[in-house]
N, C-alpha and C positions, 0 to 999 in steps of 0.2 A: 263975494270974494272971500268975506270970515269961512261960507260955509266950505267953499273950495279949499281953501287951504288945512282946515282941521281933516276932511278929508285926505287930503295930501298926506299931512302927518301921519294920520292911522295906519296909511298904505304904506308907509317908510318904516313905520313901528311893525307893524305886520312881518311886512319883508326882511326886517333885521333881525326879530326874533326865527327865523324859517330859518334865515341862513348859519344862524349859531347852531341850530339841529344839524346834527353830524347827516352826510350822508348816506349809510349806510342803513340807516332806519329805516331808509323809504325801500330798500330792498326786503331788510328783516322784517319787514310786515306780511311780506307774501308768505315768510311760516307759521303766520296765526291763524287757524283757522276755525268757522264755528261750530258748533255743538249743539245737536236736541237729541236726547233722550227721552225716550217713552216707555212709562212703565206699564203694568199686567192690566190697571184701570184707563190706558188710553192718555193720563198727562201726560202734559209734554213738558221738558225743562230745558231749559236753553243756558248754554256755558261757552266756553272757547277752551283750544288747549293750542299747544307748540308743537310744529312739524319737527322732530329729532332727528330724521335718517331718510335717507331716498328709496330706504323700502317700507316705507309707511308707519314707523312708529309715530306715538303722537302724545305726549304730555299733557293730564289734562287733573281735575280735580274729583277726590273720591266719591263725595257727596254727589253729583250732580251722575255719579252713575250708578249709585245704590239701587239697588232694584228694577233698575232698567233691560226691555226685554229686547227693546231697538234700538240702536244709537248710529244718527244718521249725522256726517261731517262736511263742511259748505267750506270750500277754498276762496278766496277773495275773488272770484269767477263767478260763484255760484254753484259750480261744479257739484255734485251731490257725491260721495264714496260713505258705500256701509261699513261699518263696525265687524272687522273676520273674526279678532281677537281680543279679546283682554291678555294682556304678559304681565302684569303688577297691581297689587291693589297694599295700599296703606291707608284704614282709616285713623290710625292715629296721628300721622302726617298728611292726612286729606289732601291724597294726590293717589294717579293711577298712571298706569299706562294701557293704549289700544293699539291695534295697529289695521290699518285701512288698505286694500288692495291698488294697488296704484295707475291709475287711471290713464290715458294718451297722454295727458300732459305731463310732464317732468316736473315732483314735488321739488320745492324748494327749501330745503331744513336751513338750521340753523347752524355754526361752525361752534360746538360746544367746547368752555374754557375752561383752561387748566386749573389745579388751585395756585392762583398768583392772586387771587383778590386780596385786600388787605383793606382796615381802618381807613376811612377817609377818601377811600375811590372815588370816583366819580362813576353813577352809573344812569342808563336809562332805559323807564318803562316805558314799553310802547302800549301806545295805547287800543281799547276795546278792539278787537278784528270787524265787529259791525260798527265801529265810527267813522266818521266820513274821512276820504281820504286826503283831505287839507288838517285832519287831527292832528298835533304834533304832541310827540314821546314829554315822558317829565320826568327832569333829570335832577337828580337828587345826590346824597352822597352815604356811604354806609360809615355809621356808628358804632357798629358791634359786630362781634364774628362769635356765634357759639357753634362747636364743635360737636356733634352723634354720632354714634356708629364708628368713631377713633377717624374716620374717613371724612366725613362730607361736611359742609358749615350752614350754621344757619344765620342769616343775616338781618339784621335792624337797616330801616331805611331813616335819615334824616327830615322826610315829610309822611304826611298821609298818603294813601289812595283813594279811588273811590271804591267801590262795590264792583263797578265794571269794570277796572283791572284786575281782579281775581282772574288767576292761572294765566295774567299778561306774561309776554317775555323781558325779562332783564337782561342788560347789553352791558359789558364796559366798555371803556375806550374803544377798544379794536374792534365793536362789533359783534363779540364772543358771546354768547350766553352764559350767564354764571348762574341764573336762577329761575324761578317761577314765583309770582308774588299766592300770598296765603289768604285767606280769611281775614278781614280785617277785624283787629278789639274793638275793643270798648274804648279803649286810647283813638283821639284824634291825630295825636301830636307822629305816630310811628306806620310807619310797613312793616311786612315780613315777609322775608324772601328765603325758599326751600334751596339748598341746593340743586340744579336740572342735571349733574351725577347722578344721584340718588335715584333719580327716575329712569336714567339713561340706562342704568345699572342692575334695574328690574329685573328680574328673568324668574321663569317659576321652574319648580323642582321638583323632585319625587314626592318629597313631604309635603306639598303643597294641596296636594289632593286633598287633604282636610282644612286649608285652611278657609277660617271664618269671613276673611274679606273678599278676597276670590269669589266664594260661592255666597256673598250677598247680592252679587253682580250675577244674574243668570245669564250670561251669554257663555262664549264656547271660547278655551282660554288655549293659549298655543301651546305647544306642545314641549318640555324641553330637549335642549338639545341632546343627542346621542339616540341610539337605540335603545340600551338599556336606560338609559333614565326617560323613554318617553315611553317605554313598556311599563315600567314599576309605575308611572303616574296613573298610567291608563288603569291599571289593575287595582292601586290603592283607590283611583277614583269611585270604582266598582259597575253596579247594576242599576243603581236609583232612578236615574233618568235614561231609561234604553235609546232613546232619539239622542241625546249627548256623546253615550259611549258608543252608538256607532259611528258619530261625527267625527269623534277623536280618531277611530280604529280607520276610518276613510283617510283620515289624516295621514295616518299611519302610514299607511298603506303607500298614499302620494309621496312620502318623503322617501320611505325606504321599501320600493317594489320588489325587491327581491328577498327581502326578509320574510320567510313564513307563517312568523308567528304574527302578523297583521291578519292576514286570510285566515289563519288558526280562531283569533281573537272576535274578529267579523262573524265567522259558520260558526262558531257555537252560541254564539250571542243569538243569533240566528235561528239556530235549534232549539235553546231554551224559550223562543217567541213563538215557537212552532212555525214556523216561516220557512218550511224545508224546500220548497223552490228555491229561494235564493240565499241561505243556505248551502246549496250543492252547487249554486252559480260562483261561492265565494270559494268552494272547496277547488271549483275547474279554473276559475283565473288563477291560484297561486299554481296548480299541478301543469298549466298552459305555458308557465314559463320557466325557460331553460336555467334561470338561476336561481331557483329557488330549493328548500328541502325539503323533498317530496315525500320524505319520508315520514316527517313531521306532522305532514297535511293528512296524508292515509291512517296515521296513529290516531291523533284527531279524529276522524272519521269513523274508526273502528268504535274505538269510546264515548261516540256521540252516540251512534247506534246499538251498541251494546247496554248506554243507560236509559235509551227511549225504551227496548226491547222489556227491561224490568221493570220498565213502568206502566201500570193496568189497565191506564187510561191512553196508550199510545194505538194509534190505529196506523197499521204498517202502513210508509210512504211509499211510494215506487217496490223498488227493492232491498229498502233499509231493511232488511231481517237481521237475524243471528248469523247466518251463512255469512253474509254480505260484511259483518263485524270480524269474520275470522279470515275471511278472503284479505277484507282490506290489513289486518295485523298483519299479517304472512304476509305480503305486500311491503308496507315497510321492513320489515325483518330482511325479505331479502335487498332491499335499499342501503339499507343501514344494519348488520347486524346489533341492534343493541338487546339487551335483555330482555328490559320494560316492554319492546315489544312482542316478546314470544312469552310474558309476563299476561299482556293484555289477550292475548290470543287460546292461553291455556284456561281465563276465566271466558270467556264467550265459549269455547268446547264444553265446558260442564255447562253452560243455560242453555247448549245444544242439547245436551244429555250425554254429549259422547264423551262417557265418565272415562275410559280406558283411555284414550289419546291425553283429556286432562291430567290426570293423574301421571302421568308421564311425565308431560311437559314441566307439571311442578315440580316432580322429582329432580329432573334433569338440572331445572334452573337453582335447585337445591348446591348443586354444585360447581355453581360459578357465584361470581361475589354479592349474588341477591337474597346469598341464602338467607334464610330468617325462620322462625316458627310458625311464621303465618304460611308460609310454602308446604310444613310436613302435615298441616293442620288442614289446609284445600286439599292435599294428596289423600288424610285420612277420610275427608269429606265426600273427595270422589268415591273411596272403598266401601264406605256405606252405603252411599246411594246403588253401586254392585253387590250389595251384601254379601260383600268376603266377609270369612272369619273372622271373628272379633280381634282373637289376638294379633290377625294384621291390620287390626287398625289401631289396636295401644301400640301399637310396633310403634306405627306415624305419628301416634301421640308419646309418646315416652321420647324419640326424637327433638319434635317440639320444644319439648322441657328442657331434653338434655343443652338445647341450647343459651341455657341460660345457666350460670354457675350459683351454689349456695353461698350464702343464703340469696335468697329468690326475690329479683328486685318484684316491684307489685304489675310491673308488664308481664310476666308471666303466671298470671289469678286467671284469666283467660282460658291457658292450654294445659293448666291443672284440672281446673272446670270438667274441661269436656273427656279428660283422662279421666276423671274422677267416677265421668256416668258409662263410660265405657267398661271401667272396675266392674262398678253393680251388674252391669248388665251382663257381665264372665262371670258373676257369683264370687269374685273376689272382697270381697266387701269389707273385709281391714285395710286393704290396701284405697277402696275406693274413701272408707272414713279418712284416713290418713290425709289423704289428696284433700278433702271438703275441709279437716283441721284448717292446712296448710292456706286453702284460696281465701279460709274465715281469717285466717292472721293478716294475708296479704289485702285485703279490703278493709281491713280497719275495724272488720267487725260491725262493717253499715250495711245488715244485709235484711231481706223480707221475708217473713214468717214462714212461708213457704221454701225457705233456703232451708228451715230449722226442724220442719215438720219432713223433707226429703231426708236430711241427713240422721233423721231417730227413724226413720222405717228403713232405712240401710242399716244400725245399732242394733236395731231390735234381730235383723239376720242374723248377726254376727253375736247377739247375746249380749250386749254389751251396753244392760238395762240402765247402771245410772246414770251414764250420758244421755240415752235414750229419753230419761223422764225429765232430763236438764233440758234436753233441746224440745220437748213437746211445749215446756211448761216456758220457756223462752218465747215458742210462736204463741204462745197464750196472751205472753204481755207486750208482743207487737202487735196483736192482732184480738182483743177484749171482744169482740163484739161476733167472733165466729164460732157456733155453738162446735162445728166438728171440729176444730183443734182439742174444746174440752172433752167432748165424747173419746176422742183419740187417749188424752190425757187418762181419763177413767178406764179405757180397755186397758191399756198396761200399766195404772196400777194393780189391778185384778190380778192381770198375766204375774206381778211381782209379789203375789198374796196381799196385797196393800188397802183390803175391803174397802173402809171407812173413807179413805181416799178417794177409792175409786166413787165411792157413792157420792161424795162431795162432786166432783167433777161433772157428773153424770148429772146434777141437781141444778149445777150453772148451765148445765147446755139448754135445759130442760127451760129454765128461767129465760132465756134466750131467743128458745125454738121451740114453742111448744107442742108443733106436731112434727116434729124430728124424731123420728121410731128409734131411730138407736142407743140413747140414754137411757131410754125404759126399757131396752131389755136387757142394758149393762144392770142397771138397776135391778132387776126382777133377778138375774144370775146372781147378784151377790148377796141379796136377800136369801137367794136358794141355799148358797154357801155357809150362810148365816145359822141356818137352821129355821129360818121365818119363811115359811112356807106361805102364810094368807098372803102377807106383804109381797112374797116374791112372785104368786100368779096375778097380784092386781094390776103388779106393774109388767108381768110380761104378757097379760089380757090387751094392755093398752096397746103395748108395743105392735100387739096383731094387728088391732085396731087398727090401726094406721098402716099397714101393710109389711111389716117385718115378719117375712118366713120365717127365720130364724129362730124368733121366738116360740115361734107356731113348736118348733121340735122341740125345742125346752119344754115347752108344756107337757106337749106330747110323753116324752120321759119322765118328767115328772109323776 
């Protein structure tokens, strides 16, 4: 009879504790659901998170998905649903969010609470998602409210937890979610509880693509909203993981099918994989339907094929040629008249060769609002490769320039450059120093020995020695170790009556190069000049020696 009745009592203590748990627990349980993540070595970690929304977001902790390459979610059924997305990751608030595709069954979330919580609530944690289901919640009261983000609170619980209510949900009165419980301290005596705001409120964004907790989580993270903000993600995201960034661009694609620049972003991605089968399958779904800009697609296309075409190692696909680049610009152009692409059309005519149609088309686009110096500068470029007249090609270079006002910002060192060697090449050659001054002032004067050694054999034309022996002796001390800049050095001292000079110079190249013929016969001439005649055949004997004709006649006259 004792044992029966202590019995009895247990089963009255039992039942009255059940019946003080609110009702609504035994509902808000079916939004807990559990968690295994598996990372790249095969562990598995087991967690829970909170059902948020009936389309599959899910509140969960950030640690328990750091590095995870799978993460598979169990509903109080059993039910299995994969991981589609990450939408938030905070690990300094060790919480995330996922979101799960949503399965026959109708998810059950949670009815998320206003900020009405306050000091002294009364709230409850429910308990583990894998506890059995006679578990009951433990209802506690909150002590503190601190404030983040000007928005959200963070909350002190009046008990402890265990371990296995981490990322439990917190209820107040009405049922509401106000929270997700934290990490437990080192304190036995407290909780803590995140605001489930904060998570609710998740969402990733353009700038996102760099961030560091995101991409600790290698899964595939949704997209944000808008077009333009899920295109700048995609493109800030980049190339690093090509299976990623075609998952996104597939993405893309399913959210907004008629947008081009998904197929655009797909086929080139595509092209630079060399994967030109499908590739040209991604070019014909976007050109396949009726809302799309097709004009866009063919641009695309022309500049896919236009940059495979310069590249060495491209071996022609089907019909990607150069043709096929200028067909498809003309293509868009007549779509869309825009510029850029009778822009793109007139560079694929010149890797055609068809210098006369290019040259045009530059010209032409000269005159609508693309003009620039880079238009008069292809136009001169075409004229060359036709070897017109020179002076119609300083024509297109003096153009060039003219398009930029003095003094001459440093974007125009460029199309002084190529005027410059255009000069020399008419025999203009003050005007081409002039031009080589001007590109030396506008580069700062960061240039290579060989800028300094071109510009004194243009000087030396025009007579215009002490420059001349400035700029030789300049590529000397960029460049110590090249005996012909000193041989150069020593001929026009000579040329300048400069003997002793010259002999010096002639002496370093010699220390340099020792079978470098040309010092020794600069040498052996100015010994000639000298009136030292033994000296000046020893050393233009050598210079033979070594194969300099040259010298062969000095002797010879001699």
């Amino acid at each position: 009879m004792k044992k029966a009745l202590c019995l009895l009592l247990l089963f009255s203590f039992v039942i009255n504790i059940q019946s003080k748990e609110p009702k609504f627990v035994t509902k808000a349980r079916l939004a807990q659901v559990s968690i295994v993540a598996q990372d790249a070595d095969g562990n598995l970690h087991e967690g829970q998170g909170v059902i948020l929304n009936e389309t599959g977001d899910i509140v969960t902790e950030f640690d328990l998905l750091k590095g995870a390459t799978k993460v598979s979610v169990f509903d109080n059924k059993g039910t299995e649903y994969a991981v589609k997305y990450i939408c938030g990751a905070s690990s300094m608030y060790n919480i995330a969010k996922i979101c799960i595709e949503p399965g026959k069954d109708k998810l059950t979330p949670l009815e998320l609470a206003q900020d009405n919580t306050h000091s002294g609530s009364t709230v409850y944690v429910l308990p583990n998602a894998k506890a059995d289901k006679k578990a009951i919640s433990t209802e506690s009261a909150i002590t503190d409210i601190q404030t983040f983000r000007d928005t959200y609170n963070y909350y002190t619980l009046a008990s402890a937890l265990s371990e296995r209510q981490i990322s439990s949900a917190v209820l107040n009165d009405a049922g509401q979610l106000i929270g997700i419980v934290q990490n437990p301290t080192k304190s036995e005596e407290h909780a803590y509880v995140i605001d489930a705001r904060f998570a609710a409120d998740m969402n990733i964004t353009p700038l996102d693509a760099g961030n560091a907790d995101l991409r600790a989580i290698p899964l595939p993270k949704r997209l944000p909203e808008g077009e333009e903000a899920a295109t700048s993600f995609i493109l800030l995201t980049g190339a690093r993981d090509t299976v990623q960034y075609l998952t996104y661009v597939d993405d893309f694609i399913s959210l907004y099918p008629s947008n081009a620049t998904g197929y655009v972003m797909k086929a080139e991605m595509l092209v630079a994989t060399q994967q030109y089968d499908k590739a040209q399958q991604a070019y014909e779904a976007g050109l396949a339907r009726e809302d799309t800009k097709k004009d866009e697609l063919h641009y695309s296309l022309a500049k896919a094929i236009y940059e495979l075409v310069l590249s060495p190692s491209y071996n022609t696909y089907q019909d990607w040629n150069i043709e096929k680049s200028i067909s498809e610009a003309q293509t868009a152009y007549e779509v869309n008249p825009l510029e850029i692409y009778r822009s793109q059309q007139a560079h694929s005519l010149y890797v055609a060769k068809r210098y006369d149609e290019a040259c045009n088309l530059f010209l032409a686009l000269t005159k609508t609002n693309m003009r620039s110096p880079e238009l008069f500068l292809y136009a001169a470029q075409c004229k060359q490769m036709q070897e017109a007249p020179i002076d119609e090609i300083i024509a297109m270079q003096d153009s060039a320039v003219n398009c930029y006002t003095k003094p001459y910002p440093a974007a125009a060192a460029k199309a002084i450059l190529m005027r410059a060697t255009s000069l020399a090449q008419a025999g203009k050659n003050r005007e081409a120093v002039a031009d080589l001054n001007e590109y030396e002032h506008l580069t700062g004067g960061n240039l290579t020995a060989n800028f300094y050694y071109e510009r004194e054999q243009i000087e030396v034309k025009c007579r215009m020695y002490p420059a001349a022996l400035n700029d030789i002796e300049r590529a000397i001390r960029l460049s110590p170790n090249e005996p012909f800049y000193y041989a150069e050095c020593a001929a026009l001292n000579y040329r300048v009556n400069q003997i002793d000079e010259a002999i010096h110079y002639a002496e370093q190249a010699i220390k340099i190069a020792p079978t470098f013929a040309d010092p020794y016969r600069i040498i052996g001439v100015c010994y000639n000049e000298k009136g030292e005649k033994a000296k000046a055949q020893e050393y233009l004997k050598k210079a033979v020696e070594l194969g300099d004709q040259l010298a062969q006649g000095v002797l010879d006259k001699m």
